[in-house]
C-alpha positions as CSV (number, residue, x, y, z in Angstrom):
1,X,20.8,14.4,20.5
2,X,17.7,16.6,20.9
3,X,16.5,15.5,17.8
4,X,16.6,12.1,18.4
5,X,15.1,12.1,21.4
6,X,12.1,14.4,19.6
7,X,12.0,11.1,16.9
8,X,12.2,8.6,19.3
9,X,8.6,7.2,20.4
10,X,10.2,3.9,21.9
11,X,8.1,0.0,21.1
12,X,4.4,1.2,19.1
13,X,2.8,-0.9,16.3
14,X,2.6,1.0,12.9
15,X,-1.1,2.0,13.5
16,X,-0.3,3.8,16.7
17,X,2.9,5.5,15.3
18,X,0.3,6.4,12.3
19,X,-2.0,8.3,14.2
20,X,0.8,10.5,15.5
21,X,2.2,11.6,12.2
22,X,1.6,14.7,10.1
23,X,2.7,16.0,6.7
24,X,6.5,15.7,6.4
25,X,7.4,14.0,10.2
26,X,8.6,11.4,10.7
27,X,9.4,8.6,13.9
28,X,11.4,6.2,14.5
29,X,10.2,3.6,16.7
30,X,10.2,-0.4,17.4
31,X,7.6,-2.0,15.8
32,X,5.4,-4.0,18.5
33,X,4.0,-7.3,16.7
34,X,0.2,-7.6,16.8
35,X,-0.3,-9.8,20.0
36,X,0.3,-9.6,23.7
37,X,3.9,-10.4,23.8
38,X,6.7,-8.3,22.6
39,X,9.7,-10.8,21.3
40,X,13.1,-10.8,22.0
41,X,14.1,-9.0,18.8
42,X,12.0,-6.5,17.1
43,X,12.6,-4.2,14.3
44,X,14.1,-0.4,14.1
45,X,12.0,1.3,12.0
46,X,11.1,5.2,10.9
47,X,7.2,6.0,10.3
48,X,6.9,9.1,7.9
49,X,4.3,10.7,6.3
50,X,5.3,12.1,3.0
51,X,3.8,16.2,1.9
52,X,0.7,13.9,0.0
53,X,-0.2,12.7,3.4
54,X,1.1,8.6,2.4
55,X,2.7,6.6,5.0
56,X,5.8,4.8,4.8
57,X,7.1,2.2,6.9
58,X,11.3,1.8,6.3
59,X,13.2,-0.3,8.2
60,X,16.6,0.8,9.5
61,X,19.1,-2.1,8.7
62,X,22.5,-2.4,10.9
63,X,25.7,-3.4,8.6
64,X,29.3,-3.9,9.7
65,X,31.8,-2.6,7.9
66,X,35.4,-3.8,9.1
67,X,34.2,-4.2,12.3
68,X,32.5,-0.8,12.8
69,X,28.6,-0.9,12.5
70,X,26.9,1.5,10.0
71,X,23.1,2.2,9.6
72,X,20.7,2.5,6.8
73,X,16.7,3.5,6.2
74,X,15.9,1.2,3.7
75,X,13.6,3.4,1.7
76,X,12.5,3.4,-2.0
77,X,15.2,6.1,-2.8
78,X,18.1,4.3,-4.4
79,X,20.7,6.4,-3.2
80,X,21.3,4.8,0.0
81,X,23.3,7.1,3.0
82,X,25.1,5.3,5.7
83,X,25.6,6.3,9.0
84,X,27.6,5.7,11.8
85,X,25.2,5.9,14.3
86,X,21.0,5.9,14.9
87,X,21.6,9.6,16.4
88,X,23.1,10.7,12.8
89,X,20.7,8.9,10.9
90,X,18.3,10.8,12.2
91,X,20.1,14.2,12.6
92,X,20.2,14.1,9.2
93,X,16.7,13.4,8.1
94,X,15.7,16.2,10.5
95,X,18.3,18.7,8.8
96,X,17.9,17.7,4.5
97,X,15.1,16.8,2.6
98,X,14.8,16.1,-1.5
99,X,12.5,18.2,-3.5
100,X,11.1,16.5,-6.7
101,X,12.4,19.0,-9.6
102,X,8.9,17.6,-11.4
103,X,6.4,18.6,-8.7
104,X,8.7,21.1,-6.3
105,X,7.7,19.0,-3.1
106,X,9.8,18.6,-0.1
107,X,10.0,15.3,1.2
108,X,12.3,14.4,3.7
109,X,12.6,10.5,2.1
110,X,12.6,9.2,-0.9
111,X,9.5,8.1,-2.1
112,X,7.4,7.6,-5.3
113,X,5.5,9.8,-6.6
């Protein structure tokens, strides 16, 4: 739980959650629509700033799986983990990250390279 709450910066638009990242953190926030008014639904999504300092937006998409929900950071890597909950989503991106046997980077998502 402490992790999540250390991820957690509540409704920001991308550029403010941006400005907040550094090499290998990551965020996860709602993302606040340009405009005034914030709608009734608005996306989950984790901001992350990969070791060569690029940003990556991924949304985290619910899915119900006989009848219990399940959630996903749709991210470039195509080995998609599921999780039973938004607190062990992120538990585990705080604990594992992949290393790229090519380059020997650490990144905490899967991204291209």
């Amino acid at each position: 739980r402490d992790e999540t709450a250390r991820h957690y910066i509540g409704v920001r638009s991308q550029r403010a959650v941006e400005q907040k990242l550094t090499p290998g953190q990551f965020f996860v926030y709602y993302d606040k629509p340009s405009g005034v008014d914030i709608p009734v639904t608005i996306e989950l999504k984790i901001g992350y700033m990969s070791s060569t300092r690029k940003i990556y937006h991924f949304p985290i998409q619910r899915f119900d799986c006989q009848g219990e929900p399940y959630y996903a950071v749709m991210q470039t890597d195509t080995d998609v983990k599921m999780f039973p909950s938004i607190a062990s989503l992120v538990q585990h991106y705080h604990t594992f990250s992949h290393v790229d046997p090519e380059t020997g980077s650490l990144e905490t998502f899967g991204v291209p390279v």
